[in-house]
N, C-alpha and C positions, 0 to 999 in steps of 0.2 A: 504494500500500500504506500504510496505518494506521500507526501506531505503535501497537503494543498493550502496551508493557512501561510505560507512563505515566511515562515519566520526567518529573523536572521541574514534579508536580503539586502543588498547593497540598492538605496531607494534613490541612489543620486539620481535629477534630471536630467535627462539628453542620451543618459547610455541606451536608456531600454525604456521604450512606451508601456506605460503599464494604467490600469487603470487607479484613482485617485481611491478608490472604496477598497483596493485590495492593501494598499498604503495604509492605510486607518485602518485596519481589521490587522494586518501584522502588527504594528503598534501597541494595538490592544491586546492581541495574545501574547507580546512578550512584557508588556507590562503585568497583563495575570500572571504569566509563569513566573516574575520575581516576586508578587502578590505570595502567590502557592510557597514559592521557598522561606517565603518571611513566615510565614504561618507554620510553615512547619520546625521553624527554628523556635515560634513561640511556643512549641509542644515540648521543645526541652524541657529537663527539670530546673538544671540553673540558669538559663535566659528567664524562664517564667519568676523562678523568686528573686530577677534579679528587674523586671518590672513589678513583679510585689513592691519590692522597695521602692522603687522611682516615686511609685503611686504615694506610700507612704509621705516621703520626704516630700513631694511637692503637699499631700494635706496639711502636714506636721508646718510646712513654712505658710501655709496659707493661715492655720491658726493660730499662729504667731504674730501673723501679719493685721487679721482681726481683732484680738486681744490689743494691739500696740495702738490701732483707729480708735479702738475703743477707749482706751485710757488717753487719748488725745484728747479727743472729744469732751470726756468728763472734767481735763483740766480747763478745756476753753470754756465751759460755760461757767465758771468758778470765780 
């Protein structure tokens, strides 16, 4: 069986007339196919706890961040 989705082709214009829909459609399947690898990298165990973390640290600084407005706040209207 062929590949018929042309991934991977050299799209410059002037070498080879090709139609503009077949351009967008390879595009797009090679953008899924690094889609597919990222996801399946997120299926690791330590990529995954290692966006656990991320997740954590940006809430951790985000309620830090509100805690500090908040204690602003209460000194301005004083």
């Amino acid at each position: 069986m062929s590949d018929t989705r042309k991934r991977n082709l050299n799209w410059n214009v002037g070498e080879k007339i090709t139609e503009w829909n077949q351009c967008n459609l390879a595009v797009l399947m090679d953008i899924r196919e690094e889609l597919q690898a990222i996801r399946r990298l997120g299926e690791c165990y330590r990529v995954a706890r290692g966006f656990d973390a991320m997740i954590e640290l940006a809430a951790e600084a985000r309620r830090k961040k509100q805690a500090a407005e908040k204690k602003r706040k209460s000194k301005a209207v004083r």
